[in-house]
Phi, psi and omega in degrees: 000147188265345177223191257186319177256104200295337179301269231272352180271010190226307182246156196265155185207000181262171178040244172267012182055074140224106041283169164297350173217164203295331174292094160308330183280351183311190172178120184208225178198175186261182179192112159350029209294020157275007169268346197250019168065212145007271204289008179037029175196136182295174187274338176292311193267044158237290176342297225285313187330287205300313156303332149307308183292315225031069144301140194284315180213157175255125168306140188221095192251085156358131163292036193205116190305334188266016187242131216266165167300100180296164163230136188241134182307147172280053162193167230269337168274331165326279176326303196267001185290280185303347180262332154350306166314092177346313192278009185216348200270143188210139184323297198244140179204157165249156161207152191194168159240211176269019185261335149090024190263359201215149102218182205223133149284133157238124181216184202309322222231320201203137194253127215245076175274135167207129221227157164300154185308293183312307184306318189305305187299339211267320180298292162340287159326293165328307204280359198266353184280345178256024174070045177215191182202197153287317184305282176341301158320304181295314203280011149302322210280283207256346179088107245280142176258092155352090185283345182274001162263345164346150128339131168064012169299344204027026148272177131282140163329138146283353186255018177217000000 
């Protein structure tokens, strides 16, 4: 990994967070995580990543600077077996793997997957056999968004 801290090595967090990620070409989508307890996303959309991606383990990162980077088994009872644990649950978390081609945000308020163009697309497919998509996913969560009405887009709506 090139940076030490997995939040600042994936997501843009200054100013207006746009694009959202450090990779401008990344893409994915949000997800409401006060609908999903602990793991802050639903399991189909954990699944469709591990099948796409195939990660051998998954990295897992605390939001607390004095806390190491976890390796996690790559499924979905791993994960919610551990964030479950009072002593591993955290406000905020990154999970990402070792391909550094993927990562997940959880952070207080909205849960931020965003993946390289080919994985997105290649994900996209997957989500399309359960009848989603990334796009579909958010705007299911948040309802669709105009990014040129964004903060810090410095456009206009075409339709404003």
């Amino acid at each position: 990994m090139t940076q030490t801290d997995p939040r600042k090595r994936f997501f843009n967090e200054e100013g207006g967070m746009l694009p959202p990620f450090v990779d401008p070409a990344w893409r994915g989508c949000l997800i409401d995580r006060d609908r999903y307890a602990a793991t802050n996303m639903p399991e189909m959309f954990f699944e469709a990543i591990l099948a796409v991606a195939a990660p051998s383990e998954l990295r897992f990162a605390r939001y607390t600077p004095d806390h190491p980077v976890e390796t996690l088994p790559a499924n979905w009872t791993a994960f919610r077996d551990h964030v479950f644990v009072r002593e591993n649950w955290s406000l905020e978390f990154v999970m990402f793997d070792a391909s550094e081609q993927w990562a997940i945000l959880a952070d207080p308020d909205v849960t931020v997957f965003g993946a390289a163009p080919e994985l997105a697309d290649r994900i996209d497919a997957y989500l399309a056999k359960k009848g989603t998509s990334l796009v579909k996913m958010t705007d299911d969560e948040y309802g669709p968004l105009d990014p040129a009405t964004q903060p810090g887009s410095g456009t206009r709506s075409r339709a404003g």
